[in-house]
N, C-alpha and C positions, 0 to 999 in steps of 0.2 A: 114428596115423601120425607117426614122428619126421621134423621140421623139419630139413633141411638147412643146414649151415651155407653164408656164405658163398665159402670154399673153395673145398670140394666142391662148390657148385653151379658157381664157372670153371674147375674140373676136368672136369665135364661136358661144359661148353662149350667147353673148348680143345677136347677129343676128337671135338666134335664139326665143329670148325672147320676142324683136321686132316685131318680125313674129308673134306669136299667142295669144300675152296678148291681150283682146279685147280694140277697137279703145278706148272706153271712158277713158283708162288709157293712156295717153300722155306718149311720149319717153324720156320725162327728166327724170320722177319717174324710168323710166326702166335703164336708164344708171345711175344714182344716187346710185339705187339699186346693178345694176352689182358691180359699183363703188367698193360700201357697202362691194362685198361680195370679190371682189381683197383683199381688208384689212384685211377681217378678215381672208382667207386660206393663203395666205401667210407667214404670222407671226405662226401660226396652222401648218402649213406643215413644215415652219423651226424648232421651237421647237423640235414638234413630232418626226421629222425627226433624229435630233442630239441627243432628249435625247433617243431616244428608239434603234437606229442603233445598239449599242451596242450588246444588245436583242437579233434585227433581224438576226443579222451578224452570231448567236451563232447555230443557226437552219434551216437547210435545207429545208423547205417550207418560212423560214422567207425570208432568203436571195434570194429566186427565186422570192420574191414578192418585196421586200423594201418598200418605201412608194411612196404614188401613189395618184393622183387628175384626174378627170378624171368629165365626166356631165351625169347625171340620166336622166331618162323621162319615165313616166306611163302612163299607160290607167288606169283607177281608176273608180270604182263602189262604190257612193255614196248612202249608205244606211242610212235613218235620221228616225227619232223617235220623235215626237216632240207631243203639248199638248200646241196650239197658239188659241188666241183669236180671235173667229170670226168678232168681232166689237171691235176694236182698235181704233176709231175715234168716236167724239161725237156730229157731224150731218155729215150730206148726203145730198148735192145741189137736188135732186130726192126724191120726199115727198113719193113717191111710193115705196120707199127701209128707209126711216129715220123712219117708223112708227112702221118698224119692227124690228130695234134698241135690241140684246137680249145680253146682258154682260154676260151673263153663258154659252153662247156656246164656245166652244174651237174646232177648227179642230186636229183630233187625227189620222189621214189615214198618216198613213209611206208609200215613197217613195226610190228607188233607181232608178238614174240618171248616165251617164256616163262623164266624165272630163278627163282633161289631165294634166297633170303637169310635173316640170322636176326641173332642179337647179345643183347645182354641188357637188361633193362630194372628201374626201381625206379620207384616212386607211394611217394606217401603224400598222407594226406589235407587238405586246408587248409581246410575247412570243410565244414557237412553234407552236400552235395552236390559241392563244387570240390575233383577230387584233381590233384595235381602227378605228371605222368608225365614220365622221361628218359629217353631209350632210347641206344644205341650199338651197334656193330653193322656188318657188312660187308655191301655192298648191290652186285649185279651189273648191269651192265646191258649190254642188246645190242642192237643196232639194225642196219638193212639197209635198201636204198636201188639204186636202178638207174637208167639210161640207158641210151637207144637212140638211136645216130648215124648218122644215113645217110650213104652212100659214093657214089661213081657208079653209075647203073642200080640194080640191085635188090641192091647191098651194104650191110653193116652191120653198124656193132661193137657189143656188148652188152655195159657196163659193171655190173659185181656188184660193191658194196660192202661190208664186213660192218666191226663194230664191237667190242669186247669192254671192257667198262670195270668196275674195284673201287674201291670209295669206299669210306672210314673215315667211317658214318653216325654224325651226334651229333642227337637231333629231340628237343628239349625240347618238352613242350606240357601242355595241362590237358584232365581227362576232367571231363564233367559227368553225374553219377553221378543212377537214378531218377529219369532225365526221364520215365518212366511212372509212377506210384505202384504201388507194389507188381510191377512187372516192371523186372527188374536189365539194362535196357537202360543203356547210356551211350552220348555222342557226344563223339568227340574231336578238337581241334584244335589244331596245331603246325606249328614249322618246322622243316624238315630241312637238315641243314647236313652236305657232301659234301664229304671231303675227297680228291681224285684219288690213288688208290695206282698204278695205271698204265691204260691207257688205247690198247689195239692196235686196229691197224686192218689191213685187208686188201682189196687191192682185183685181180678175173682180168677182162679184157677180151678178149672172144670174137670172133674175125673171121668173118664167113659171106660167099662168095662166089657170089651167086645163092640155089641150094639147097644149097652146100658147105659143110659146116663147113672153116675151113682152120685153124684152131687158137687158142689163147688166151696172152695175157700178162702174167705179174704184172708192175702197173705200183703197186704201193705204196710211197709213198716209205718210203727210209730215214730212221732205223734203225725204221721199224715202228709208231712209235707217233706217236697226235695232237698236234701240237704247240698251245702252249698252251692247255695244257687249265685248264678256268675250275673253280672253286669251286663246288660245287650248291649251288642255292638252290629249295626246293621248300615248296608249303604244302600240309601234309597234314593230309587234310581227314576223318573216319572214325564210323563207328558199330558197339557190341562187346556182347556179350551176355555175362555176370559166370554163372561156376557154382563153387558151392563144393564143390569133392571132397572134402574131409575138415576137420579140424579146421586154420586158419591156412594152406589149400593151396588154392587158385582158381585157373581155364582160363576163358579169355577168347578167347572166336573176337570175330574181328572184319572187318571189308570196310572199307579205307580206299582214298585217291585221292590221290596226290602232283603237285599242279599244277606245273609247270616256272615258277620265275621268273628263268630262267637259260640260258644255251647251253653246250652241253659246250666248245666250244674259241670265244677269240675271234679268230683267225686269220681271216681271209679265209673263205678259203677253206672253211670250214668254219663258216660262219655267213652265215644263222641254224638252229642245230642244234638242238633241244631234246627229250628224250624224259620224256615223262611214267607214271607208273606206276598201276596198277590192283594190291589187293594184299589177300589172300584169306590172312589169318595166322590164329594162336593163341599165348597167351602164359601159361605156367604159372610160378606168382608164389608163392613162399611167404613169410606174413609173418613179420618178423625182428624187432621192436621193436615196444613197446606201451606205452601211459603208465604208469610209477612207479607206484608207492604215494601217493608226494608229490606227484604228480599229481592222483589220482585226487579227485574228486567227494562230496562227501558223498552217499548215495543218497537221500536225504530231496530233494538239491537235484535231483535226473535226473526224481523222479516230473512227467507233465505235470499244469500247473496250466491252470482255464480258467474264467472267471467273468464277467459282461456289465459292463462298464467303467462305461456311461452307455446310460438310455436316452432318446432325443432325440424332437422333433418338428421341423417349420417354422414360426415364427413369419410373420404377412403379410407381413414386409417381406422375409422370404426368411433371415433366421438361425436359425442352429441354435440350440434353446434346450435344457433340460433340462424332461424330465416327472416329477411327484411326485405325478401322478393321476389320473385318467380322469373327466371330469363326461359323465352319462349325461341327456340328458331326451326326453320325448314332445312331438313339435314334428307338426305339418302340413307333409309332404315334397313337394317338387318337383324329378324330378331330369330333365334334357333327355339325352337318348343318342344323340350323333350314328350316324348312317351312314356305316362307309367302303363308297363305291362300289367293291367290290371282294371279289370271292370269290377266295381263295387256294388251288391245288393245291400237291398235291405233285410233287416233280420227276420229270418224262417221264410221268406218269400225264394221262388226260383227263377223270376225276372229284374230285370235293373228298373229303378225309376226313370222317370224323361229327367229328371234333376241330376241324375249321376250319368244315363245315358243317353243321348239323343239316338231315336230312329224312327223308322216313319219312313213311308212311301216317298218322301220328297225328293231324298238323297239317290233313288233308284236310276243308274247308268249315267248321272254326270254329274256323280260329287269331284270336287276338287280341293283337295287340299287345302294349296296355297292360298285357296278364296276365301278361307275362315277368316275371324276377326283377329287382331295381334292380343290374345288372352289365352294364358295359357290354361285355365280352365275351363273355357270354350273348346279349345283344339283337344284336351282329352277326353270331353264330353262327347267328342263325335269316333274315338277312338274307333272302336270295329267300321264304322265307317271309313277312315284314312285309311283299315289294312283291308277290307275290300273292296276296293277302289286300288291299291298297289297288287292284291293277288291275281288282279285281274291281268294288269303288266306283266308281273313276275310269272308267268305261267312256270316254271320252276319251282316254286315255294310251295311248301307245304307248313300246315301248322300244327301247334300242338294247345288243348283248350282243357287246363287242370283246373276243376271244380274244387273248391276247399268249404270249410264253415270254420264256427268262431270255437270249435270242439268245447264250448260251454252249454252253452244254450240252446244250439242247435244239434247237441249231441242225439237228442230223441226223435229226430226227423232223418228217415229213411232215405236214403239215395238223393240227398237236396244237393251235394258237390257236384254229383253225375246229372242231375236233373239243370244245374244251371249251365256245366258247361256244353249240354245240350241244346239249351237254347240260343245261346251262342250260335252253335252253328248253324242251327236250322236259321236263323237272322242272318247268316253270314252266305247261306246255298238260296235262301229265299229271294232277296234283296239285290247278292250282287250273281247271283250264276255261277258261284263258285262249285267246285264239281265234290262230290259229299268224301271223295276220295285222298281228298287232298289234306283234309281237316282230322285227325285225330282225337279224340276224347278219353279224356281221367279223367277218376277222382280221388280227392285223397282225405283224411279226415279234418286235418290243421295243415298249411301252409309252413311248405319246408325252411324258410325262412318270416317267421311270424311276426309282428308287431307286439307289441306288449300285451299279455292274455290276463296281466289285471287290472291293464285299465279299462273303462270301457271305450275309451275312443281308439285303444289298440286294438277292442277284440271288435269293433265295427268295423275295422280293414282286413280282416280276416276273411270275411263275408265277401269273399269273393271266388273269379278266375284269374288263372292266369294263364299268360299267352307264349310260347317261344315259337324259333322256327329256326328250319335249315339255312335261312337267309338273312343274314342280319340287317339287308335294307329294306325288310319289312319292319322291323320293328324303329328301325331312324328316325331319328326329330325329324319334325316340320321343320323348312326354314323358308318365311315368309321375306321379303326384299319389295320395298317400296318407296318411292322419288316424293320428295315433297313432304315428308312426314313431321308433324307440329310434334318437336319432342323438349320438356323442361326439362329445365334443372334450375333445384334439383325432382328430382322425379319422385322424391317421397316426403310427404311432411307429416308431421306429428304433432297434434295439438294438448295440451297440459292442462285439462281443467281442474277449477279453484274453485268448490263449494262448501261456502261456510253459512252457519247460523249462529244461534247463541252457544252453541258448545264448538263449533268449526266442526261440528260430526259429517264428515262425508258419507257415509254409511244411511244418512239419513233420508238418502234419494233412493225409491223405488222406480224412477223413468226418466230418461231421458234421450234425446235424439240430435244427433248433429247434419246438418242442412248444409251442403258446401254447394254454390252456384258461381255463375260468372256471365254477368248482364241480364240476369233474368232467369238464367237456362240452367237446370239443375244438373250438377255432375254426380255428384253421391248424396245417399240419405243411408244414414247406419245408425240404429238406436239399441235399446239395450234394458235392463232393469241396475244390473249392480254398474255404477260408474267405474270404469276401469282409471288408470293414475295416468295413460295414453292414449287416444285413437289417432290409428295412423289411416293414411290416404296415398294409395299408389296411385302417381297420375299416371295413365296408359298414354299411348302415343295419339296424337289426335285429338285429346280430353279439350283441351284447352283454344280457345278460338283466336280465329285472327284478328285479334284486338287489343291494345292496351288496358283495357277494363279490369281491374282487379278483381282478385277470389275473392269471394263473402262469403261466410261463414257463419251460422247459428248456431249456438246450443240452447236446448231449450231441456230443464230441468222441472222435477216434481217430487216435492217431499211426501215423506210419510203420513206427514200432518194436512194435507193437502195445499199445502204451499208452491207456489210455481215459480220461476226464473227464469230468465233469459241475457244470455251473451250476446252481442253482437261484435264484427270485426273484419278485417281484410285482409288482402297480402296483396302489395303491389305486384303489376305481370310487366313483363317490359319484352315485347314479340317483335322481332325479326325476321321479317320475311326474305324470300331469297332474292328480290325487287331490292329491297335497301339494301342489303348483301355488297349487290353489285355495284349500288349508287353509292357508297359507303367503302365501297372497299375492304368489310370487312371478312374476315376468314370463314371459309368454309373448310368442312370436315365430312368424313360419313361413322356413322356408327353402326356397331357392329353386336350383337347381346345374345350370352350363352348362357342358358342353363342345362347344369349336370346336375339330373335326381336318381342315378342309378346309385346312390348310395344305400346299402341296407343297414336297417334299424339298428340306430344305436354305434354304428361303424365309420370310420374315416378312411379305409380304405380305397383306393382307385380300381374301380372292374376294369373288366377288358374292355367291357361296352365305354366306360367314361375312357380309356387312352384312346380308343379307337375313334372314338368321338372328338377329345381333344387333337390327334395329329392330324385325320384327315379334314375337320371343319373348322376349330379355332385356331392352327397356326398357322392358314393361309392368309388371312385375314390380318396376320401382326405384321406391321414395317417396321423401320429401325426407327421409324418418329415417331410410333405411336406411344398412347399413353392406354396399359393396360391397365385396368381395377379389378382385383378377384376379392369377391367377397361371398363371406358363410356367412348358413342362415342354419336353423333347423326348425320341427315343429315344439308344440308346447307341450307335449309329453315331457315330461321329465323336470329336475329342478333348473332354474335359471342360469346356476353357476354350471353344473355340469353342459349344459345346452351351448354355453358362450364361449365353453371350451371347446367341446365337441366341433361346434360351426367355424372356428380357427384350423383348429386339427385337417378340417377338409380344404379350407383355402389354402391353408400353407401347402398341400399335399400337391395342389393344383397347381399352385406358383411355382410352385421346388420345378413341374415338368415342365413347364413353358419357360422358365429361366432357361434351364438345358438348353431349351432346342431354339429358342426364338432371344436370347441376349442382348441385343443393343437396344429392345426394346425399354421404357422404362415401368415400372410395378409399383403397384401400393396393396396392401393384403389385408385383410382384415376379416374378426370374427363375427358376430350381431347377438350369435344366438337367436332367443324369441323374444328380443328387444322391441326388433320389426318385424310384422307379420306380414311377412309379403305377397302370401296366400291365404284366403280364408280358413279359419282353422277349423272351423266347426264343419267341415265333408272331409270325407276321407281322403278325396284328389287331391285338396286343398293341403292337407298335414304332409302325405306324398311330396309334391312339389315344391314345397318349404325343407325338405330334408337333399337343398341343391346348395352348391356355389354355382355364383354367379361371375364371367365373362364380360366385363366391359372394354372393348376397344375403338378411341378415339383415335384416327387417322387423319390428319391435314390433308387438303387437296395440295395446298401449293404453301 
């Protein structure tokens, strides 16, 4: 398809301006106009064109686009607001309407009207994503407005006003191009700048006497038109869908909204007038200019590059350090898994997922705790299972199962609190025997201590139950104890990726996946669409094998352009079995690992549940050689700075108590914040048990 020059495409356009400006506007003003607007894209497309190529040339949706002029045209819904004077003029030829003469009335009745407009438009691109749009353009608009005056008895005149107005549109604004990945959505925003070409009005005022009609009178003043008529000023506000017809030639429908920040006249009388627009276009664009030679790029430099920068750990005092190896040994584990009291539904449903809940016949009379895996979102996966399985012990305990919702969304769903924590039970009298008497049931609307109800990932933790009881070792961590346990350090690493192209635009990856194994055998696969600036990797106990073989690691990356990359890389392991240990001489220890998430939202506070927990399970466990680590975390709710605070606030809080009671011990404390995600953040569990400090205690054997 051959490109039109741009001539030929304001040859189009005059013909086509020609064609529907109404007759009372003569064809000089129109080709004057046209004229007008050759001048001014021309010189605008050249500029733009040369200064931004550069730019376009650097970026693969830029350079598929370059810069482009092309002619708009709407169907537009005229919606007007206005508060005009019924009697504008100061006699009436018709003594039968002049007597009635009333200066306080105003017609206030808003109108929407339909028009059409069109005009021409140029973009080009100023960076991967930000294109520069300027449009010009004749914009119509029409507005209508009434009043009704009573007369003596049952008379009344019926004021009809009608409006007709051409503006010379000029709307500079910027498109922001592939806010979807991979769908050529854009949203555009700009001001529109209205220049009054004329502006008619018309006003017939109908006399009824009783059920008469007795006739009507134009009372429009002369000569006909608005007096001072004001400047538009309007922000338009839009979202456009990109299709390429051919080679250099793209249609763009688009739905925009021009908010008034302006009134058509500032007369009296005719203020406050304001009409705003609704506007249903298409805009076909063909591009004209494209980077030089001298421009152009070497293609060695456009290939995507992407390789892992640094990979990091936490040091105890909370910095970031660099890792150059993995040490591996067989230690005696101890790791404590709190409980959150709290099963999680999904939204407007009255049962748990198997992803939030595990149940099933399997668990029926010999679940056992301590037999879970060492994962603490494993172990509160099986939650109602740990405390039917201890009710069964506790013949004593009684519970209590308060049903909530997210009091948003699920506001118009009948009895869903009381219908979940019903299920609950019947799962809890079903499965373990538990006797129906012992189990109490609420509900309540919102959760007496809430999570955040405007986030959404606060009000997905809402959606739940919750659990107490007369017995507080119903609700107690798990604490799992096991000989021989393969545990690194350090236990968490964080890897830094580095994607560049010809602009170093990170932003410009729509996929990618990180592959961590060790001799073969896969330990994590985490992928994603936006590249985050870290991906961390909690090694659990176990992860790691009995062997010196190093972690490898891939990243595999994919541009927008369809460009692919790949990292490859290692971390040396250096493993210690309890065999060299003793051949070797070298030191053994046991570890010990606490987590406290009875913290509520947003709080540093110590419950009774976290002291009660710290005196009787974390300070049996401290000798005077050990070496303690407390460290906070929290979830990604919230900003990063308050979050780093907050997760200090609760370590210190933690330290300050086991200083007291356990002294000769030695401490290191530190905050993280959501630096590290030590729990998956995206389930509610996950955000829960990231709102802990964590208990590290190393003890020597000898």
């Amino acid at each position: 398809m051959a490109v039109p020059s741009v001539p030929e495409v304001l040859v189009v356009v005059t013909s086509y301006l020609c064609a529907d400006i109404p007759p009372r506007y003569n064809c000089t003003m129109k080709r004057a106009f046209v004229g007008g607007l050759l001048a001014l894209l021309v010189p605008v497309t050249s500029i733009l064109g040369q200064d931004t190529l550069a730019a376009s040339a650097r970026a693969s949706s830029d350079v598929r686009f370059g810069t482009r002029v092309g002619v708009y045209g709407a169907l537009a819904l005229n919606m007007s607001s206005s508060s005009i004077a019924a009697w504008r003029i100061q006699t009436v030829p018709n003594p039968l309407f002049e007597r009635w003469i009333n200066r306080s009335l105003r017609m206030t009745e808003g109108s929407t009207t339909a028009t059409i407009l069109g005009g021409m438009t140029v973009a080009t691109p100023l960076s991967a994503h930000l294109h520069f749009t300027g449009r010009v353009g004749l914009n119509w608009l029409t507005a209508s407005t009434s009043a009704t005056q009573p007369l003596l008895g049952d008379s009344v005149l019926t004021h009809g006003f009608e409006a007709s107005s051409l503006y010379l549109e000029m709307t500079p604004g910027l498109e922001y191009h592939d806010l979807i990945p991979e769908v050529p959505v854009y949203v555009l925003g700009g001001l529109e700048l209205g220049i009054p070409l004329s502006l008619s009005q018309e006003q017939l005022t109908d006399l009824n006497i009783g059920a008469a009609y007795v006739g009507n009178q134009d009372i429009t003043p002369a000569p006909g038109n608005v007096p001072s008529s004001s400047v538009r000023l309007a922000l338009a506000l839009g979202v456009g869908y990109t299709m390429e017809l051919g080679k250099d030639v793209w249609l763009q429908p688009e739905v925009s909204y021009r908010l008034p920040l302006s009134n058509v006249s500032s007369d009296n009388d005719y203020n406050p007038w304001s009409i705003g627009q609704l506007r249903f276009g298409v805009s076909l664009s063909f591009t004209v200019a494209r980077s030089s030679p001298s421009l152009e790029l070497p293609t060695e430099d456009r290939r995507l590059g992407v390789n892992i920068a640094r990979v990091t750990t936490m040091s105890g005092d909370g910095q970031m350090v660099d890792v150059s190896s993995i040490n591996v040994e067989d230690y005696t584990y101890t790791e404590m898994f709190p409980l959150v009291p709290f099963v999680f539904y999904p939204q407007g449903a009255a049962a748990p997922t198997a992803a939030l809940q595990q149940t099933g016949s399997s668990v029926e009379g010999s679940f056992e705790p301590t037999s879970l895996p060492l994962d603490a979102i494993e172990v509160n996966r099986n939650l109602l299972n740990i405390i039917g399985s201890r009710m069964v012990d506790l013949q004593h305990a009684t519970l209590t199962i308060t049903g909530t919702t997210d009091a948003t969304t699920e506001v118009r769903i009948p009895e869903l609190g009381n219908r979940r924590a019903l299920w609950a039970k019947d799962y809890l009298v079903t499965t373990f025997g538990i006797t129906p008497s012992r189990i109490a049931v609420r509900a309540i609307a919102r959760p007496t201590k809430p999570s955040s109800e405007s986030d959404p990932e606060g009000a997905e933790e809402n959606r739940r139950i919750e659990l107490s009881s007369n017995v507080p070792d119903l609700l107690a961590p798990v604490v799992i104890t096991a000989d021989q346990q393969r545990i690194a350090t350090p236990g968490m690493l964080q890897f830094h990726p580095d994607v560049a192209n010809a602009d170093r635009q990170t932003d410009s990856v729509v996929s990618w996946t990180l592959s961590i194994s060790q001799a073969g055998r896969p330990l994590r696969d985490v992928s994603g669409t936006t590249l985050p600036s870290k991906i961390d990797w909690i090694i659990k106990p176990n992860d790691l094998g009995t062997t010196q073989v190093p972690v490898d690691y891939e990243l595999s990356v994919r541009s927008q352009s369809g460009q692919e990359a790949v990292a490859l890389g290692s971390v040396p392991v250096d493993y210690a079995s309890s065999v060299r240990k003793r051949t070797e001489n070298l030191p053994d220890k046991t570890i010990d690992k606490y987590s406290l998430i009875l913290f509520d939202f947003n709080t540093a506070s110590l419950s009774e549940d976290n002291l009660r927990v710290l005196e009787r399970m974390v300070l049996p466990s401290i000798a005077a050689n050990s070496k303690v680590q407390v460290i906070g975390y929290t979830d990604r709710i919230g900003s990063d700075v308050h979050n780093r605070t907050l997760s200090r606030e609760r370590a210190e809080a933690v330290s300050a108590f086991l200083r007291q009671k356990a002294p000769s011990a030695s401490y290191t404390t530190s905050g993280v914040g959501e630096d590290t995600e030590i729990h998956p953040n995206s389930s509610p569990v996950g955000r829960q048990l990231s709102r802990t400090v964590q208990v590290l205690v190393e003890t020597p054997r000898r």
